[in-house]
C-alpha positions in Angstrom: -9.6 -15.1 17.1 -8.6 -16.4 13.5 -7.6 -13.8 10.8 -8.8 -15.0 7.7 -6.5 -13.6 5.0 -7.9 -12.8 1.4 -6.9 -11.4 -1.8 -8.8 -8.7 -3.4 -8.9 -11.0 -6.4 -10.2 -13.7 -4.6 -13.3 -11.4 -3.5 -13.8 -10.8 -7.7 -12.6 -13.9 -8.9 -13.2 -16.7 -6.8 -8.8 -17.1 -6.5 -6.8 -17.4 -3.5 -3.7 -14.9 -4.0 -0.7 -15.8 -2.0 2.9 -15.6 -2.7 4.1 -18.9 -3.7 8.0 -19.5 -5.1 6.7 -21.0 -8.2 4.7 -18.3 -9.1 6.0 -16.3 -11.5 4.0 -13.3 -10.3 4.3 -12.4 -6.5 1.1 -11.7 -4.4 0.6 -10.4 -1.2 -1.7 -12.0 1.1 -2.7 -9.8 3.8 -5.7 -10.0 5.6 -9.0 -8.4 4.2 -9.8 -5.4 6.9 -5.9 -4.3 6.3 -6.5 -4.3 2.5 -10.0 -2.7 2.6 -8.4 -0.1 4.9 -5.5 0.5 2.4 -8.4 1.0 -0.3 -9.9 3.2 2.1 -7.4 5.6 2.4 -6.0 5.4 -1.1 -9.7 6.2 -2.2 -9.6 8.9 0.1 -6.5 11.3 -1.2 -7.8 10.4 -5.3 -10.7 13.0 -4.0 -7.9 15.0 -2.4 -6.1 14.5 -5.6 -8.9 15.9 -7.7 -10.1 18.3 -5.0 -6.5 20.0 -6.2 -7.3 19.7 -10.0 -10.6 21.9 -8.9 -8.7 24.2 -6.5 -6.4 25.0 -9.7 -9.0 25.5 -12.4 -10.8 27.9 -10.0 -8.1 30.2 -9.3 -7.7 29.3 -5.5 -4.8 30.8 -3.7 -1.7 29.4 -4.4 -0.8 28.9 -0.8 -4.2 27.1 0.5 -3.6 24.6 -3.1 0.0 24.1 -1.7 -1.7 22.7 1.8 -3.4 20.6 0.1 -0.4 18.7 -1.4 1.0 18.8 1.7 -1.5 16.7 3.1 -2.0 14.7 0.2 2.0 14.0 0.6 1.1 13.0 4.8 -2.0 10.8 3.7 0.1 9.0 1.0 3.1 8.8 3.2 0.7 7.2 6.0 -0.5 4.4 3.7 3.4 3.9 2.4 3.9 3.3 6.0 0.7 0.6 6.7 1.7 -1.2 3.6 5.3 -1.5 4.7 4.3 -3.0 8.1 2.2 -5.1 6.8 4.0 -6.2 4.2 6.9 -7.1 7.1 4.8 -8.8 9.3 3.6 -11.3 6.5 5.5 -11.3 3.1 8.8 -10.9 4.5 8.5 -13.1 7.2 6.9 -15.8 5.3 9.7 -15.6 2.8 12.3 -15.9 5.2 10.8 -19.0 6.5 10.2 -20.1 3.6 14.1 -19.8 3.3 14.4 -17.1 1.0 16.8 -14.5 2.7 17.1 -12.5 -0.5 13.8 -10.9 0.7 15.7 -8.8 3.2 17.9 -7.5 0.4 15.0 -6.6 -1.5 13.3 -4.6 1.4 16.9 -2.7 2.6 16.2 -1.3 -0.6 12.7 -0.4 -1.1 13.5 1.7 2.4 16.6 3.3 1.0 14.2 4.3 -1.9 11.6 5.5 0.2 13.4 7.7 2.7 15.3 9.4 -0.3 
């Protein structure tokens, strides 16, 4: 089966959005179901997110507010994770075809920075 890859711009504008060396902006280019899944879930903790806001302007318990970020934190820490994989499996391994090794450089440090 053929994964057809497409940009979330190409879906509002008509544009294919791929990462190309002349480009002066970088874009990923991941299939649509991992994107729309990525939406998903980021879509998903913004209600967490303002579920919080509420829980704080109506006096909820400080404790049940705090379990709340906590899973906010897990749900955002789950879609860091996605987007990392999926970011291995097809920008960084494009790139390095492509022959630009520099890519590895860039993503030993977006992991330092994200296990801080």
């Amino acid at each position: 089966m053929k994964t057809n890859f497409i940009s979330m711009e190409t879906m509002h504008n008509g544009h294919a959005g791929c990462s190309e060396k002349s480009s002066a902006v970088r874009k990923a280019h991941h299939p649509y179901e991992t994107k729309k899944n990525l939406i998903t879930r980021m879509k998903r903790i913004e209600g967490q997110i303002r579920g919080i806001s509420r829980m704080i302007d109506e006096d909820v318990y400080c404790d049940d507010i705090l379990h709340q970020f906590m899973s906010v934190e897990a749900a955002i820490n789950g879609v860091k994770t996605s987007l990392l994989e999926a970011h291995m499996k097809s920008c960084v391994v494009d790139q390095i075809q492509d022959g630009q090794l520099e890519v590895v450089d860039e993503l030993m440090t977006t992991i330092r920075k994200m296990t801080r």
